[in-house]
C-alpha positions in Angstrom: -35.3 -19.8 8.4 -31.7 -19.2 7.2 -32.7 -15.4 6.0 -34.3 -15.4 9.7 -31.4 -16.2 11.4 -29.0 -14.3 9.8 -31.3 -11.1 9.9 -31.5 -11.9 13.3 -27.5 -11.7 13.8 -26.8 -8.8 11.9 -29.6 -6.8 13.9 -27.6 -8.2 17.6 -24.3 -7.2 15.7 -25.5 -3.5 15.2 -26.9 -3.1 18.7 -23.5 -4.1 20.1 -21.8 -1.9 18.0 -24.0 1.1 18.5 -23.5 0.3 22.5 -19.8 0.3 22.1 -20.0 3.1 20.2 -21.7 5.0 23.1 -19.7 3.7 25.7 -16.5 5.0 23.9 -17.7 8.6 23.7 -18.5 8.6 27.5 -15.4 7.5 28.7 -13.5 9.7 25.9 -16.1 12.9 27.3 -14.3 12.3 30.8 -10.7 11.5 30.0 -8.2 13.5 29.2 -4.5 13.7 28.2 -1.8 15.7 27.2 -2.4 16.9 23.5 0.5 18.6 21.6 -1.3 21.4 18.5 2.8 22.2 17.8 2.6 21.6 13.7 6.5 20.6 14.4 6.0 18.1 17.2 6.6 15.3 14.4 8.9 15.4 11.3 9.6 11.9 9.1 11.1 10.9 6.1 10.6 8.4 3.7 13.6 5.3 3.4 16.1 5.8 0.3 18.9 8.2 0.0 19.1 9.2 3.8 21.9 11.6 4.1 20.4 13.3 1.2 16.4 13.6 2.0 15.1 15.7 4.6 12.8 16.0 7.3 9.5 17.3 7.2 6.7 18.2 9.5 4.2 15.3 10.1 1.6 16.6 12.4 -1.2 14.0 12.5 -3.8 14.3 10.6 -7.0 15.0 12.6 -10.1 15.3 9.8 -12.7 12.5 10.0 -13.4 12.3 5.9 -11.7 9.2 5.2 -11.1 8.0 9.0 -13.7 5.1 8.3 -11.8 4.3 4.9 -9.8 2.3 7.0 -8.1 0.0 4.5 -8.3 0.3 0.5 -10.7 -2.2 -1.0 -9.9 -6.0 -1.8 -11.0 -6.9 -5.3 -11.5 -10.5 -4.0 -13.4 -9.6 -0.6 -11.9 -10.3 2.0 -9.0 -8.5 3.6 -5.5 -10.0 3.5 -7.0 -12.2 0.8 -4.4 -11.5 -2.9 -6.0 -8.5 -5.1 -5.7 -8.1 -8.4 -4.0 -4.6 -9.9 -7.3 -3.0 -11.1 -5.7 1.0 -10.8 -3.0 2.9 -12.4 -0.4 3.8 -10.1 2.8 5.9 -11.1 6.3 4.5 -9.7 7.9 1.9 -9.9 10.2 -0.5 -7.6 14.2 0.0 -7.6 16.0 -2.3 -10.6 17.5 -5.3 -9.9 16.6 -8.6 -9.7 13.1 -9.5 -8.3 11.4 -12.7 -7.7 8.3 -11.6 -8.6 5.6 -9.2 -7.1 3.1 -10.9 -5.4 -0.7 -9.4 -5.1 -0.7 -8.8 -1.2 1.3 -5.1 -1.7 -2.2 -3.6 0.4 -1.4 -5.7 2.8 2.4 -5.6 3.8 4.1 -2.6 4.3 6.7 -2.1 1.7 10.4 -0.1 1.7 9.2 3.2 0.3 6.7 3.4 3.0 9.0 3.0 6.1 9.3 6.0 7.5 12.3 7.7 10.2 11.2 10.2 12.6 12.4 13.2 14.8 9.9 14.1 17.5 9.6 16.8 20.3 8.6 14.0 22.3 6.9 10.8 22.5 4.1 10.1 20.4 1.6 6.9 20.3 -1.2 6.0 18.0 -3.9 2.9 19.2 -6.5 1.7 16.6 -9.0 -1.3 16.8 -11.5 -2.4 14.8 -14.0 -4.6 14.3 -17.2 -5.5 12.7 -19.1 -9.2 11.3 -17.4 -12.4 10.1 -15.1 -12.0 12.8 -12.8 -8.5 11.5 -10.8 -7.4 14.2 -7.8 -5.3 13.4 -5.0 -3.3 15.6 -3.0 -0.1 14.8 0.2 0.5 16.7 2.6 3.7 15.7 4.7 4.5 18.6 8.0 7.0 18.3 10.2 8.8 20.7 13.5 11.1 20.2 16.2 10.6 23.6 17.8 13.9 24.0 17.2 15.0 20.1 20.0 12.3 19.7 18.3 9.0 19.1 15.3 8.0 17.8 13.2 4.8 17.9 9.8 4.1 16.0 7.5 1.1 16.1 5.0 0.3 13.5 2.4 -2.2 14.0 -0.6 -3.3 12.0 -3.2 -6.8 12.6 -5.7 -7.9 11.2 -7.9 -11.2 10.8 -11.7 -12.1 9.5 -12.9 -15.0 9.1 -14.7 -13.6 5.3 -18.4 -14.3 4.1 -17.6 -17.5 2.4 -16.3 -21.0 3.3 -12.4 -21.5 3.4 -11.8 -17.9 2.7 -10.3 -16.9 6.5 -6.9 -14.3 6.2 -4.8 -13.5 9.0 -2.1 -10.7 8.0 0.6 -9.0 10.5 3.0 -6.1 9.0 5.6 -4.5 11.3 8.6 -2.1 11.2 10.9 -0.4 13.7 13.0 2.3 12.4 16.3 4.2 14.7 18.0 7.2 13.7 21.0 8.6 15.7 23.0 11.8 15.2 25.9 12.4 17.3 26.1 15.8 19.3 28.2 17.8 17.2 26.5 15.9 14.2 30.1 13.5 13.2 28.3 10.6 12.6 25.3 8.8 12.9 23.0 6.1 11.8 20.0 4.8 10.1 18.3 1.4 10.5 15.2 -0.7 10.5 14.0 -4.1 10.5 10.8 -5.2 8.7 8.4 -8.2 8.5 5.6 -9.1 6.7 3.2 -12.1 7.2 0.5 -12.9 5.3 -1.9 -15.6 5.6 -5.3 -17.3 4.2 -7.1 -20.2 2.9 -7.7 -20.7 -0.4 -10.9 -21.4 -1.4 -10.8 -20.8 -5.5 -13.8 -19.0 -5.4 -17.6 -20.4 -5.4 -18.1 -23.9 -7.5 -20.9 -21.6 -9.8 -18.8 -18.9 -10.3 -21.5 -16.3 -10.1 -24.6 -15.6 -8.2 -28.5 -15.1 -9.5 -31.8 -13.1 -8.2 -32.5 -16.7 -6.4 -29.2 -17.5 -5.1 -27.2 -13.9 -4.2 -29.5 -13.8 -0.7 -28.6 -17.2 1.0 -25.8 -17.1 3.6 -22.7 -17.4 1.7 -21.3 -20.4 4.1 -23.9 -23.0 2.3 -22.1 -22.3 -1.2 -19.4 -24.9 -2.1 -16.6 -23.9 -2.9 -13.8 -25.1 -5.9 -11.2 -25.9 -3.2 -11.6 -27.7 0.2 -8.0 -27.7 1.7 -5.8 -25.5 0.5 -4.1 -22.7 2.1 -1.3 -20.2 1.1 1.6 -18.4 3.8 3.6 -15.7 2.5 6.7 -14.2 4.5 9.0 -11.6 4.3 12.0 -10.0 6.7 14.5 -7.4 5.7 17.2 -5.9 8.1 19.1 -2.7 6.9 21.7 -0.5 8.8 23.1 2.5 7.1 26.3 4.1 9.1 27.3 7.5 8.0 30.4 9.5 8.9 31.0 13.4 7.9 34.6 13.4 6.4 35.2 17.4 7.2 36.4 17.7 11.0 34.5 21.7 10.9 31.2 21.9 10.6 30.1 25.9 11.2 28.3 28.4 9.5 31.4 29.7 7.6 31.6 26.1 5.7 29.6 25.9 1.9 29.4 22.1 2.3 30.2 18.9 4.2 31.1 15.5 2.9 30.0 12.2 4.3 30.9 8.7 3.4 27.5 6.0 4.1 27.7 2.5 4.2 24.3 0.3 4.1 24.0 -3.1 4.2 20.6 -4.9 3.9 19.2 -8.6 4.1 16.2 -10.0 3.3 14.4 -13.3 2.8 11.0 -14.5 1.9 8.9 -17.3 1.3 5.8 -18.3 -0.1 4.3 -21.6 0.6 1.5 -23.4 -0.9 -0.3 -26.1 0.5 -3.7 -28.5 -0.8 -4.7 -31.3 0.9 -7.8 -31.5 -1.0 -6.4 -31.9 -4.4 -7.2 -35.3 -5.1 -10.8 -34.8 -4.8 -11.1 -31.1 -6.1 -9.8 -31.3 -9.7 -9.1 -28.0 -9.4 -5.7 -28.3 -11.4 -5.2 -29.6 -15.1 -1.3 -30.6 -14.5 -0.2 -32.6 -11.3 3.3 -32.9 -11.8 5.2 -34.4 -8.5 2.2 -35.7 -6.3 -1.5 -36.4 -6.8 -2.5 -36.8 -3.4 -0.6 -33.4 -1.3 0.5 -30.2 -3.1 3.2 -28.7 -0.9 4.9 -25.5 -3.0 7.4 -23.5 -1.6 9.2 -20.8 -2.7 12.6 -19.0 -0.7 14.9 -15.9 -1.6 17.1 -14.6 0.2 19.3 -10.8 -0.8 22.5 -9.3 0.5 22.9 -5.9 -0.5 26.0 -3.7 -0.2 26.4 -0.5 -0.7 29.2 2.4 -0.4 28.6 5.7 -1.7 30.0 9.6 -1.2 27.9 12.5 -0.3 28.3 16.1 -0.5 25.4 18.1 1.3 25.4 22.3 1.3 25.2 23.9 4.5 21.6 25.0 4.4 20.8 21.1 3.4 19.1 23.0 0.2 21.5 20.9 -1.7 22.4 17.4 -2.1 24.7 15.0 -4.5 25.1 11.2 -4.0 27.0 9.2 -6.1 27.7 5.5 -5.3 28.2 1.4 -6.1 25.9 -1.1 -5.0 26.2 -5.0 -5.0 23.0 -7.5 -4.9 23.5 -11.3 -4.2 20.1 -12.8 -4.4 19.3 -17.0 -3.7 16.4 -18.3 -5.1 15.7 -22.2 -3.9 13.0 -24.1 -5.6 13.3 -27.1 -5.6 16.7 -26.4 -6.8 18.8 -23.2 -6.0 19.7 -20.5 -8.6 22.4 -17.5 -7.8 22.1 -14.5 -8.9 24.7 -11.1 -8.8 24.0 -7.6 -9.6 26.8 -4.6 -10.1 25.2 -1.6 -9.7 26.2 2.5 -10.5 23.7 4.7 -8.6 23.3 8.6 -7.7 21.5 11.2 -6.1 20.3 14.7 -6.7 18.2 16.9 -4.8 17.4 20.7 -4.3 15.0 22.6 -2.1 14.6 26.4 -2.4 12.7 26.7 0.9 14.3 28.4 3.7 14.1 27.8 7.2 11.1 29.4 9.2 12.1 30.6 12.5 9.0 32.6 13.0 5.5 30.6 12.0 3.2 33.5 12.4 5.1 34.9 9.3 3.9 33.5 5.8 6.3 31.2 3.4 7.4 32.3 0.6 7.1 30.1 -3.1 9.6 27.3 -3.0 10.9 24.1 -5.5 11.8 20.9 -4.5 13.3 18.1 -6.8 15.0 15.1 -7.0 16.8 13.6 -9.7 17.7 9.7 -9.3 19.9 7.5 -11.6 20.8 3.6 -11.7 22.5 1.4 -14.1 23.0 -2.2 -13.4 26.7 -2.4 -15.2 27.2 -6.2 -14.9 25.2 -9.4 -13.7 22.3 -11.4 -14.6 20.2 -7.9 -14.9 23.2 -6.1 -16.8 21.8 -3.6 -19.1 18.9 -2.3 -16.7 18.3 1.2 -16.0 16.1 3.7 -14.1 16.4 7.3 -14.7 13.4 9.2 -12.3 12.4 13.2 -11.2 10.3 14.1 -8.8 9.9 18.1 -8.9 6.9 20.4 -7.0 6.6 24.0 -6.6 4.9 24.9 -3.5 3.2 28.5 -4.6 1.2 28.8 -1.6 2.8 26.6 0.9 0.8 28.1 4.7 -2.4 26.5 2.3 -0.8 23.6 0.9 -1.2 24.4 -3.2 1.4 22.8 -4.8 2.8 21.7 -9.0 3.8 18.7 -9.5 5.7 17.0 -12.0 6.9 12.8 -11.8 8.6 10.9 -14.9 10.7 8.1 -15.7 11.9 5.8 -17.4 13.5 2.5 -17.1 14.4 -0.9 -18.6 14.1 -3.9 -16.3 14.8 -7.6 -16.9 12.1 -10.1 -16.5 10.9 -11.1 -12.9 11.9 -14.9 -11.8 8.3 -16.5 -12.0 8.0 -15.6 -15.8 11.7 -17.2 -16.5 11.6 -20.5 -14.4 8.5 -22.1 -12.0 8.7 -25.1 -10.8 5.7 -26.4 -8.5 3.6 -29.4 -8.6 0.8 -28.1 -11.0 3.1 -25.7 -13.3 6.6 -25.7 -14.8 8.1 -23.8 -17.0 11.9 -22.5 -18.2 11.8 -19.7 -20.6 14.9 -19.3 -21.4 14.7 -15.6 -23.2 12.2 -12.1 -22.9 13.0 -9.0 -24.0 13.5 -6.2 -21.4 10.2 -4.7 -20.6 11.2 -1.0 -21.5 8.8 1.4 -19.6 7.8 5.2 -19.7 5.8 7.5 -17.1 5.2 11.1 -16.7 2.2 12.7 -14.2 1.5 16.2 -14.2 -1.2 17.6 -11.3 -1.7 20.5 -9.0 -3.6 20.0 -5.5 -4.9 23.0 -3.6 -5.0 21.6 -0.1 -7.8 18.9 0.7 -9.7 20.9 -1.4 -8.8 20.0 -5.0 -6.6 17.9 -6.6 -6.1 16.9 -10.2 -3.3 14.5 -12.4 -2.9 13.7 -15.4 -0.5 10.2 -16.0 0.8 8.6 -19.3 2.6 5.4 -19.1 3.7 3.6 -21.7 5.0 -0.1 -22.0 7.2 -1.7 -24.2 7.1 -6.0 -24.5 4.6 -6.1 -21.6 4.7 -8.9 -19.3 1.5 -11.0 -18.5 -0.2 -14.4 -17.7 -2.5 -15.4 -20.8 -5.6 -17.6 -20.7 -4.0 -20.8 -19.2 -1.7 -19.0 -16.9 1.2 -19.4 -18.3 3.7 -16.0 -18.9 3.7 -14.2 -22.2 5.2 -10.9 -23.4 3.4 -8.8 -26.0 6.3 -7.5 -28.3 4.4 -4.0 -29.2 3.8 -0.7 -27.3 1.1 -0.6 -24.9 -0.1 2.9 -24.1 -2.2 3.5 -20.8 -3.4 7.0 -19.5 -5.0 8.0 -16.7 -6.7 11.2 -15.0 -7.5 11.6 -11.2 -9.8 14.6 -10.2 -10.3 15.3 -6.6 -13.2 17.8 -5.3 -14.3 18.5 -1.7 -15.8 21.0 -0.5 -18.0 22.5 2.9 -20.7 24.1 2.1 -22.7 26.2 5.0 -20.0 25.3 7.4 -22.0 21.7 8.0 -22.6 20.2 4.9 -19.9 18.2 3.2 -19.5 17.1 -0.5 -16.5 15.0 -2.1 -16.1 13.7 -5.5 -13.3 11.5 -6.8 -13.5 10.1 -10.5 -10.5 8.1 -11.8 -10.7 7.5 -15.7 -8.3 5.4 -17.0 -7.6 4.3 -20.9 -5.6 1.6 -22.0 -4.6 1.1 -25.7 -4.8 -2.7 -25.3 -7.6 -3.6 -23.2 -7.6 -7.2 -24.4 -4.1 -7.4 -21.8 -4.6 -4.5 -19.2 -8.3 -5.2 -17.8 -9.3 -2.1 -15.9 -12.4 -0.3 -15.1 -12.7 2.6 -17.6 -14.3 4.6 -15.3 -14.5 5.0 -11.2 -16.2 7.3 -9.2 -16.4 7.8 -5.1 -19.2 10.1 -4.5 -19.4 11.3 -0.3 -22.4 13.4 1.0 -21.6 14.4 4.8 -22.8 16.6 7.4 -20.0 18.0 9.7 -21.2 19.0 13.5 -19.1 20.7 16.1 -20.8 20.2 19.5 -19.9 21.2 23.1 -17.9 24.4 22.5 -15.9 22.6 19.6 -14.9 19.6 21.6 -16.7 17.2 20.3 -16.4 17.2 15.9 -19.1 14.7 14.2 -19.4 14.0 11.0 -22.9 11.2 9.6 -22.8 10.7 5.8 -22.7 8.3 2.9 -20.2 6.8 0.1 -21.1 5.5 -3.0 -18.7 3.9 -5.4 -18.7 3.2 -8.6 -17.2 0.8 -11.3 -17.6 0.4 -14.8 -18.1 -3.1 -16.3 -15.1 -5.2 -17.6 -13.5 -7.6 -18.5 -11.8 -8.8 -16.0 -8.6 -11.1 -14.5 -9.2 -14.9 -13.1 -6.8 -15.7 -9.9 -4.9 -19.0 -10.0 -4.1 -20.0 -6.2 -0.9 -22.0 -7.3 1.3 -19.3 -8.4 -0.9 -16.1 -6.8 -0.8 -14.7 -10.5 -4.2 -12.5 -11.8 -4.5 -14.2 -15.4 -6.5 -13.5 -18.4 -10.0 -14.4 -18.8 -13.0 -14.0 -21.2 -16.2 -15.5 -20.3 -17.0 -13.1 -17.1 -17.6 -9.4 -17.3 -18.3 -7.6 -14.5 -21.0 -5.0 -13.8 -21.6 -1.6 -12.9 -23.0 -1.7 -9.3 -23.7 0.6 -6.3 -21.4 0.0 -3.8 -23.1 2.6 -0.8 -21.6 2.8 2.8 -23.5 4.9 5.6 -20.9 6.1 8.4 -20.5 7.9 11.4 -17.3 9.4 12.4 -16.2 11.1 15.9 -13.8 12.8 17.6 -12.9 14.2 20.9 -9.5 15.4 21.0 -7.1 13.2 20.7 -9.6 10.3 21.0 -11.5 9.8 17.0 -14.2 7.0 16.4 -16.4 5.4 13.9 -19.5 3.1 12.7 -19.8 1.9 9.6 -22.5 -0.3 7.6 -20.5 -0.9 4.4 -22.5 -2.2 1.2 -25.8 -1.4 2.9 -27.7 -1.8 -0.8 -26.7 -5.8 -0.8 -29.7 -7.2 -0.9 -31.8 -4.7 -2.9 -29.7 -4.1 -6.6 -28.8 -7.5 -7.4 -26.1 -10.2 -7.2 -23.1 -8.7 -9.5 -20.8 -7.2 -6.5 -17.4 -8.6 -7.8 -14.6 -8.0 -9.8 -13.3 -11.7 -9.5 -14.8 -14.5 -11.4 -16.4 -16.5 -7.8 -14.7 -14.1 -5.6 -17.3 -11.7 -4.2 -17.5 -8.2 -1.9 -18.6 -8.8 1.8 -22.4 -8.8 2.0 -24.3 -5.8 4.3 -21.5 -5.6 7.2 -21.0 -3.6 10.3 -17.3 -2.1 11.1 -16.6 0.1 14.7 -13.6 1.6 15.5 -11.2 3.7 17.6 -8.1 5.2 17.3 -6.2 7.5 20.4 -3.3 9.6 20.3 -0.8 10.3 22.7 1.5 12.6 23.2 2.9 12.0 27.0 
């Protein structure tokens, strides 16, 4: 009867969805709007050194291969829900001190990804979505440039879903606004934005069996108790940053080499992360109770004032740039009792382009570099000692088609984060009172032909690595720990309609027994690409399939949101295959999507959580409209 029901709802969700679907494209068939194809309409720039980085073009992108790839994939199943760190990255955050890094980073948007923008005019994005268990999410990007003076940009993002399981609801909202103004004669100017992230969900501790069986995996997943019946976790974050600038050299003509500009940037931040179970008395969830056996109510604040002053010499041309400058950090951590901390900081800047401005488009770029050198040193403080030396260099060889070199390394040593020194909550305390710097080393090497092909190659290795071991508690590992990874990137249209795209990630870690990863993953895409009603109308039906190899893999401890090592579950390899249909009509793009459409037919072992599982056969629909008036 349960099967019965449940069959029945999924059935009534797709009909609505397939409705909606057709309602959309009607109403986009008739509508029309203003629709800017000028590949200079929009340039943006990433936050960090601003007087030194540059604008580029940042023309929307339009192709429907990854439009119903909406969000990256939770490890835990639900969205906004904590996932663990399962792929290699390269980068790293700026040094300094750092509470700690907690597993939500899909879900908030961080510095390195707020972004200013020049426009020719305004310029809106709308996306919704939804689909089963209650996912709805909005999409908001909205920017405007006044009189090529002053610009203001507003990034929005929303989502909630109420997940498969009992207690596992997530509600997230992420949202920046960034302003940039250059005076008329280009004096003086400003940079700003304001940020905040907002991140909640219940905690349910996953299922009370841990894992599903071939008698179990099919029944609806609210009947299956769950390990904790009240608890609930709130994470928060705000920053505000203004950066003034002021060019120091009254001329500023063609017959100058270079100007010179003094910036000042100033930036607060605070953030908290609050923990609360009612049910703890009953659950017995926790080994420790420390403070109250009847209420858990954790919280965790910090709060950062950062100063800065630095000097900047820029060529002409912009082709050049050199930054050199001193920052001071005060952070404030309270918990349950408050802790100062102060960082001195010596930083600089160096970057070079090669490219040349294009006053005709019809005429075809030549080869250019581009790189960036960036140094800090953290002289004196609580992180005294710490360092980051980075470059970023590419060589655009055929920039009208996008092939590009490129070449990423650093290297840095960085102080402890706060929740491996000192916790203090009602089911874990610790004080360490010593680690050793974790000493760290990456290089990436890759080319990319367009969209077409793309290939890296990264080596990272780790000096006294920092981790949670089998009872969640911090532990450093004093040796080296070598990891390596290689991306490879294929797609390719064959017969002008039918679409193929590979993507296999192999990663290798010299101590699996600390780094759990999935040797080997693999997104497979087999598409059929349309163009209907004298090109107007762009449709593109296909299927994904990913795939994961088995491993070991991390357990999740609600308390202190830290991924920490288990042994007794290993994952397994298993087909995870969505069927989509992507749309677009102008300035008007759409999709449905049945995601994990095999649940139900290859067995119960879709997770790479111990009790935390992937959604079950769901629907998704969406639309997303551009404007440009």
């Amino acid at each position: 009867m349960v099967e019965f029901l449940r069959d029945a709802e999924t059935k009534a969700g797709f009909k609505r969805a397939v409705t909606m679907f057709l309602l959309c494209l009607s109403f986009c068939g008739v509508s029309q709007v203003y629709y800017s194809i000028n590949p200079k309409y929009l340039k943006s720039k990433k936050e960090q050194n601003n007087c030194v980085s540059r604008y580029k073009s940042t023309y929307p992108d339009t192709t429907l291969t990854e439009f119903s790839n909406f969000t990256p994939r939770n490890f835990m199943g639900n969205i906004g829900m904590p996932s663990p760190n399962l792929l290699l990255t390269y980068g790293t955050d700026n040094i300094g001190f750092r509470f700690f890094q907690p597993p939500t980073v899909i879900d908030k948007y961080r510095e390195n990804e707020i972004d200013y923008y020049r426009s020719k005019g305004p310029y809106a994005n709308l996306t919704g979505i939804a689909g089963s268990k209650q996912m709805q999410s909005f999409d908001m990007l909205f920017t405007h440039t006044y009189r090529d003076k002053v610009n203001i940009t507003l990034k929005f993002n929303r989502y909630t879903s109420l997940g498969y399981y009992s207690k596992q609801q997530s509600y997230n909202n992420k949202f920046f606004m960034t302003s940039n103004y250059t005076e008329k004669k280009k004096r003086y100017g400003y940079y700003l934005y304001l940020l905040n992230n907002s991140n909640k969900n219940q905690e349910n501790g996953g299922i009370s069996d841990r894992s599903l069986n071939d008698s179990t995996y099919l029944i609806s997943k609210e009947l299956f108790p769950v390990r904790l019946s009240g608890a609930n976790r709130d994470n928060r974050e705000t920053k505000i940053m203004i950066n003034p600038w002021f060019r120091l050299n009254v001329n500023s003509d063609s017959t100058r080499l270079f100007d010179h500009f003094l910036q000042v940037k100033s930036k607060f931040s605070t953030s908290s992360y609050r923990y609360k179970d009612k049910g703890i008395k009953y659950d017995k969830f926790y080994k420790n109770i420390y403070s109250d056996s009847t209420l858990t109510l954790d919280s965790s604040h910090v709060q950062q004032f950062m100063n800065e002053l630095n000097y900047t010499l820029l060529s002409s041309n912009h082709a050049f740039g050199f930054s050199a400058g001193y920052r001071n950090e005060l952070s404030k951590v309270w918990q349950k009792r408050d802790t100062v901390f102060l960082n001195h900081m010596l930083y600089a800047d160096l970057n070079f382009s090669s490219e040349k401005e294009q006053k005709d488009t019809s005429k075809l770029l030549k080869p250019y570099v581009e790189s960036r050198f960036n140094y800090q040193y953290i002289v004196g403080g609580s992180n005294a000692g710490n360092f980051k030396i980075e470059n970023n260099s590419f060589y655009h060889f055929k920039p009208m088609k996008h092939w590009t070199v490129f070449f990423n390394a650093l290297i840095e040593n960085r102080t402890a984060d706060y929740i491996y020194r000192n916790w203090s909550s009602n089911n874990f305390i610790w004080n360490t009172k010593y680690y050793e710097q974790q000493k760290q080393v990456q290089a990436q090497l890759g080319i990319k032909f367009g969209k077409s092909f793309r290939i890296s190659v990264m080596n990272q290795s780790i000096k006294n690595f920092l981790y949670f071991d089998s009872l969640a508690l911090p532990a450093q590992f004093k040796g080296t720990i070598n990891n390596l990874v290689l991306d490879v990137n294929f797609t390719k249209l064959f017969f002008k309609h039918l679409g193929i795209s590979l993507d296999h990630k192999y990663q290798l870690t010299s101590k699996p027994s600390l780094v759990r990863l999935p040797q080997n993953i693999t997104t497979a895409k087999l598409f059929y690409n349309g163009n209907l009603f004298k090109n107007n109308l762009q449709l593109q039906i296909g299927t994904q399939v990913q795939l994961y190899d088995a491993f070991t893999t991390y357990d999740y401890m609600p308390s202190t949101q830290v991924f920490y090592l288990q042994d007794k579950i290993k994952t397994s390899q298993y087909p995870y295959l969505d069927v989509y249909l992507n749309a677009r009509i102008h300035p008007v793009s759409i999709f449905l999507k049945m995601e994990n459409a095999l649940q139900g037919l290859v067995g119960p072992a879709y997770f790479f959580v111990p009790g935390y599982y992937q959604t079950d056969r769901t629907f998704r629909f969406g639309i997303s409209w551009m404007f440009f008036d």
